[in-house]
C-alpha positions in Angstrom: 74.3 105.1 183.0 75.5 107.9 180.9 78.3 108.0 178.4 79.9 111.8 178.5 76.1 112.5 178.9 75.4 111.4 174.9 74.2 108.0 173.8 76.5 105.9 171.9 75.6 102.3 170.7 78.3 99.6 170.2 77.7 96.4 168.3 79.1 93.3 170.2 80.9 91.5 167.2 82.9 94.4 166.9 84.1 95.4 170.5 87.4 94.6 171.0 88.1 94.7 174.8 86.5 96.1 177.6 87.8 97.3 180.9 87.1 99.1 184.5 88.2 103.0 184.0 90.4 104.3 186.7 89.5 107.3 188.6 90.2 110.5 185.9 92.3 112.1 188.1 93.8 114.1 185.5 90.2 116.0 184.5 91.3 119.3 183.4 88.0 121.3 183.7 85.6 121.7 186.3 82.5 120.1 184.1 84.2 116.8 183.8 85.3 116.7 187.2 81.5 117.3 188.5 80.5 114.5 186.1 83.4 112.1 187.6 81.9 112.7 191.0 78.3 112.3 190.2 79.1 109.0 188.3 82.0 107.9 189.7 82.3 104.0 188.1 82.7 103.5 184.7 84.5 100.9 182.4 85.6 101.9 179.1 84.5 99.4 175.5 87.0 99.6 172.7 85.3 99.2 169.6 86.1 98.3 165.7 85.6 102.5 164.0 85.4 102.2 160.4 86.9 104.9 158.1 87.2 105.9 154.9 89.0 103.0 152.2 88.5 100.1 154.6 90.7 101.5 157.0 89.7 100.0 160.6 90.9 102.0 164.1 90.4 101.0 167.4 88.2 104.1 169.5 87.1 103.8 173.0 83.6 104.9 174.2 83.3 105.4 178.4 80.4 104.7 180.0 79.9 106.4 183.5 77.3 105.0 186.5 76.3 106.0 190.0 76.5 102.4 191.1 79.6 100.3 191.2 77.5 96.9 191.2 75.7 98.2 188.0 79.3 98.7 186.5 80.8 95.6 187.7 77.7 93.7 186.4 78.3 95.4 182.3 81.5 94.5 182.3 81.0 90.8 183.2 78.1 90.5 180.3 79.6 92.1 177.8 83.0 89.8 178.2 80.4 86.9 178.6 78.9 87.9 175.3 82.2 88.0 173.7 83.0 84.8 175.0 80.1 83.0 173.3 82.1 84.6 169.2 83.6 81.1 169.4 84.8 82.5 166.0 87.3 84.5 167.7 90.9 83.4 168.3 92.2 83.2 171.7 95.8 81.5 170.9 98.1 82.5 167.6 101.0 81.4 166.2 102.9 84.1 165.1 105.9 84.2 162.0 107.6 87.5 161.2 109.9 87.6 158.3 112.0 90.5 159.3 113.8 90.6 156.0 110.8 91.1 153.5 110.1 94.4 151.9 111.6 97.4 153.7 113.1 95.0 156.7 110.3 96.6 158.9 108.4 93.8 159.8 109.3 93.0 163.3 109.0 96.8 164.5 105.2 96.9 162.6 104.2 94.0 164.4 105.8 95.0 168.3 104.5 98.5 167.8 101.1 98.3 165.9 99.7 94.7 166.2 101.0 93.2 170.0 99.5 96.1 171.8 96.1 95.1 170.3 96.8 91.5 170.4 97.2 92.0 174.0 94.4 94.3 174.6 92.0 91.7 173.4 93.4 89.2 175.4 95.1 87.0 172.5 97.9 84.6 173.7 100.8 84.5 171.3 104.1 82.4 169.9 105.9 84.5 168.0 108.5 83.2 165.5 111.3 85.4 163.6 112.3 83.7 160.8 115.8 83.0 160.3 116.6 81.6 156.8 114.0 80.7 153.8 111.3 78.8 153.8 111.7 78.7 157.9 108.2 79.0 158.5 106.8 76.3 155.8 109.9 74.0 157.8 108.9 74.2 161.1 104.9 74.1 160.3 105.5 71.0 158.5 107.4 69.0 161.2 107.7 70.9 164.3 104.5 73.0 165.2 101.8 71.5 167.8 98.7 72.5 165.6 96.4 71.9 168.5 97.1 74.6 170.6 96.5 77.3 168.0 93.4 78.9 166.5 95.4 80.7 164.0 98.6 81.0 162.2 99.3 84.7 161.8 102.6 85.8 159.2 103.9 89.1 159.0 105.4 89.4 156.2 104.3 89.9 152.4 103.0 87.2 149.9 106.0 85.1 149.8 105.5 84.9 153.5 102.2 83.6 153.1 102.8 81.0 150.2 105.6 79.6 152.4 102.6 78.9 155.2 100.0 78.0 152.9 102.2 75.4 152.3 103.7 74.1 155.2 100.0 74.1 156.7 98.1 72.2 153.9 101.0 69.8 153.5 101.3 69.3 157.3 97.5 68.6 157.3 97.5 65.8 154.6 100.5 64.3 156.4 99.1 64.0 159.2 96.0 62.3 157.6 98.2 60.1 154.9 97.0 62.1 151.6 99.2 61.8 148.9 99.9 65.4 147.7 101.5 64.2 144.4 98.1 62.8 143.1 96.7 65.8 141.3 92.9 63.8 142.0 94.0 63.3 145.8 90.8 64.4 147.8 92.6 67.0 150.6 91.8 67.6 153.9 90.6 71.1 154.9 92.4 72.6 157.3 90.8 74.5 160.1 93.1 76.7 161.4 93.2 80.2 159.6 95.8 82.0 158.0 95.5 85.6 159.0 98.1 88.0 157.1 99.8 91.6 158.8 101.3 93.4 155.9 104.6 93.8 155.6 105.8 93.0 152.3 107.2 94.5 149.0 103.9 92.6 147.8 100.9 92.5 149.8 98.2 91.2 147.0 96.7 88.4 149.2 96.2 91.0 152.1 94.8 93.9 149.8 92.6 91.1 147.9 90.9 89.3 150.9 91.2 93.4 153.4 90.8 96.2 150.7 93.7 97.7 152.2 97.4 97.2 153.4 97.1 98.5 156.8 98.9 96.4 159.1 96.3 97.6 162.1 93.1 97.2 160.2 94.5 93.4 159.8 95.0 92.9 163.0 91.3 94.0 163.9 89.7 91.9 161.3 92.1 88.8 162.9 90.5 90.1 166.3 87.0 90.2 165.6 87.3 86.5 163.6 86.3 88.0 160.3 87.2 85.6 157.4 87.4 85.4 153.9 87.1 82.1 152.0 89.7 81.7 149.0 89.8 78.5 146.4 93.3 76.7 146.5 94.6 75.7 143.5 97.4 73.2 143.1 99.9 72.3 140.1 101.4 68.8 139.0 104.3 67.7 136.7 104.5 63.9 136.1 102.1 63.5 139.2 104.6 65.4 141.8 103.2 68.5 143.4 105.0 71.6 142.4 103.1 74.5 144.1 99.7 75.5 145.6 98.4 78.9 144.5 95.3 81.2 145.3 96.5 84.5 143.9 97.7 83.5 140.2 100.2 81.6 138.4 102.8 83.3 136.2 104.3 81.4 133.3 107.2 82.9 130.9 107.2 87.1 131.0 106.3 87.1 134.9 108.5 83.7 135.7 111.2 86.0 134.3 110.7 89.1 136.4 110.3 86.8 139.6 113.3 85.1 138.8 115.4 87.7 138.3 114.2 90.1 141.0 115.4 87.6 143.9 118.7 88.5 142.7 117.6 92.2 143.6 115.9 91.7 146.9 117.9 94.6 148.9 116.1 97.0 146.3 113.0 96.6 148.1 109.7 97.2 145.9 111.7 98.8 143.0 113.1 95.6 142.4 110.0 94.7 140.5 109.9 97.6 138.5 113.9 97.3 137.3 113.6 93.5 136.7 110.1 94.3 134.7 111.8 96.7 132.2 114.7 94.8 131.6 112.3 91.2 130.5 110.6 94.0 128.5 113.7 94.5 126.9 114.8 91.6 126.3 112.0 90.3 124.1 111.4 87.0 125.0 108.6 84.7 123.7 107.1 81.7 125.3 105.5 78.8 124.2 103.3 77.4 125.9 99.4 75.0 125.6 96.2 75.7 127.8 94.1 72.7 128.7 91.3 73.4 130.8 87.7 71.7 131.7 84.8 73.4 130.6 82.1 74.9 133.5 78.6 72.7 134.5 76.0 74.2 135.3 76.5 74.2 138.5 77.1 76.8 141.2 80.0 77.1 143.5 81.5 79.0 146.3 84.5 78.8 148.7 82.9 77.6 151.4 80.9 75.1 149.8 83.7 72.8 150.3 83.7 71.4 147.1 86.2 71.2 144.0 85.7 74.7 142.4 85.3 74.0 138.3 82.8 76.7 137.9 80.3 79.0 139.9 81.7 82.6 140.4 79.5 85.1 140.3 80.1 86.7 137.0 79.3 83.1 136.0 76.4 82.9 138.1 74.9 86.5 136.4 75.4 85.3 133.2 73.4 82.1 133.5 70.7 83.8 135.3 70.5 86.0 132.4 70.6 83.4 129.7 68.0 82.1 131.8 65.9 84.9 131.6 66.6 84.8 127.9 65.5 81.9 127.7 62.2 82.1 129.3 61.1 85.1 127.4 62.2 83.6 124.7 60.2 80.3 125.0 56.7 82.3 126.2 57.1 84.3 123.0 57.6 81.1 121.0 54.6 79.7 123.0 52.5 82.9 122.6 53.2 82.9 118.4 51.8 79.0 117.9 49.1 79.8 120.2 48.1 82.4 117.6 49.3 80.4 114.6 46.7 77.4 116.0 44.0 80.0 116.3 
C-alpha cells in the first residue's frame, strides 16, 4: 500500500473521517494516471493538521492498494478503532445566537462547522435562538438531556453563560439540589459544553482553545478534546445570583457591561465607547473582600472537589518553600552536629 508513493503516518485520536476514494478520473498527468492504474483502490483519512498559533485544519492523506479486499479491510479497522474514542460525541445539541457580535453566527456555523460535523459522522439539533436567554429556557425545561453527548453554542460568552446556566441548574433540578444554598453539594454534569466562536467576546473559547477560530473548535469538539474549568457561583441572602468561570466584575466593569447592552448594534466597539465614557465619569466603588485562606492541599479541575486552593503557581510555590525548608533544616542539623562535636 502506497500513499502518492511517500510514507505518511496518522495518529488515530486525531483522524477525523475516513472514506473509499472514487476512481480519479480527473488525473491531469500521465504519472498519476499510471499510479491510479497500478493501485487502483484506495480510501482517503482526514486528519487533525496543526499550524502555527493553535490553529487546527482538516488535510487528507490517500492511501492507494492493488487489492480491493486489502482496502475494504483498512477502512473497516480504522472506523472500528475510532469507534472504541468513546470520548467522542456522536449526537449534539446545537444553539446559534445569530444576533451576537457581527450577526454572523448562523452563516459561520452552516459554512465552516456542519460540513465537518457531517464529515465525521456527528448527528445534530440545531437551535436558533429567538429572544434572550432562549437557550438557558429551553435547557432548563424543555431539552431531553439523554440523547445528547454535548451541547454545542455558537455564539460568544454571553452565549455560553446563558448555557452554563440552564445546564447546571437543569441538572440539580433534576436531582432536587437546592441552588440557593451557597454550601449545596452540586451535581456534575456530564454532558460538555463545546463553544464555536462567534461573539464580540470570545474569552472562554480563546482561554480553554488558544485561539478564536471557529474551525479549529469544531475539530477539538470532534476529536473529544476537553478542558476542565472550576465553576464558581455567587449568593445574596442565600438566593443564587450567577455562576461564573471567567471572572466577576464589580463597579468600573459592572458599569461598562451595563451600559454597552444599550450599544449592542455597535458590535465589538461597543466595549471600547462604553469603557471610555466610565473612564470619564469617575466613579468610585465601595466595596469588602472576604475570602478563605488556602490548605495545604492540592487541587485540580477534575479532581472533583470544591476548589479553595491548588493551582499550579500555588503548587510551585509550596514545592519551593519546601525545598527551603529542607535545606534549611539539614543546615540547621549539620551546625548542632558540629556545635555537639
Amino acid at each position: 500500500m502506497q500513499q502518492g508513493g511517500h510514507g505518511h503516518a496518522v495518529k488515530v485520536c486525531e483522524i477525523v473521517a475516513v472514506h473509499k476514494t472514487e476512481d480519479e478520473a480527473d488525473a491531469q498527468t500521465k504519472k498519476i494516471k499510471q499510479h491510479a492504474q497500478q493501485y487502483p483502490y484506495a480510501f482517503t483519512v482526514c486528519y487533525v493538521r496543526r499550524t502555527q498559533q493553535h490553529l487546527w485544519r482538516c488535510s487528507d492523506v490517500t492511501f492507494h492498494c492493488a487489492d480491493q479486499q486489502i482496502c475494504e479491510k483498512w477502512i473497516q479497522v480504522i472506523n472500528e478503532q475510532l469507534s472504541l474514542l468513546t470520548h467522542r460525541p456522536k449526537n449534539l445539541l446545537v444553539y446559534i445566537n445569530p444576533y451576537g457580535g457581527k450577526r454572523r453566527g448562523k452563516h459561520i456555523y452552516e459554512q465552516k462547522v456542519a460540513p465537518v460535523f457531517r464529515r465525521a459522522g456527528i448527528f445534530t439539533d440545531v437551535i436558533v435562538t429567538e429572544h434572550a436567554n432562549h437557550a438557558r429556557d429551553h435547557l432548563k425545561t424543555e431539552a431531553n438531556l439523554d440523547d445528547y453527548d454535548g451541547v454545542v453554542c455558537v455564539g460568544g460568552d454571553g452565549m455560553f453563560s446563558e448555557i452554563l446556566h440552564g445546564l447546571v441548574t437543569r441538572i440539580q433540578t433534576d436531582h432536587d439540589v437546592d441552588q440557593n444554598l451557597p454550601d449545596a453539594e452540586l451535581v456534575p454534569c456530564s454532558l460538555r459544553i463545546g463553544i464555536i466562536p462567534a461573539g464580540s467576546t470570545d474569552c472562554i473559547c480563546f482561554a480553554t482553545v488558544g485561539t478564536n477560530d471557529p474551525l479549529t473548535s469544531a475539530l477539538h469538539i470532534i476529536v473529544g478534546d476537553s478542558q476542565p474549568m472550576d465553576v464558581c457561583s455567587v449568593h445574596h441572602d442565600n438566593v443564587l445570583l450567577k455562576y461564573s468561570v471567567s471572572l466577576l466584575g464589580y463597579g468600573f466593569y459592572g458599569d461598562i457591561l451595563t451600559d454597552s447592552e444599550r450599544n449592542r448594534w455597535l458590535g465589538p466597539a461597543r466595549y471600547d465607547l462604553s469603557g471610555f465614557k466610565t473612564f470619564l465619569s469617575h466613579n468610585d466603588y465601595e466595596g469588602t473582600v472576604s475570602f478563605l485562606p488556602a490548605e495545604d492541599n492540592v487541587g485540580h479541575p477534575r479532581d472533583k472537589l470544591r476548589c479553595r486552593s491548588g493551582c499550579r503557581i500555588c503548587q510551585h510555590k509550596n514545592s519551593s518553600k519546601d525545598k527551603h525548608n529542607e535545606v534549611s533544616e539539614e543546615k540547621e542539623k549539620q551546625a548542632e552536629e558540629q556545635h555537639n562535636s
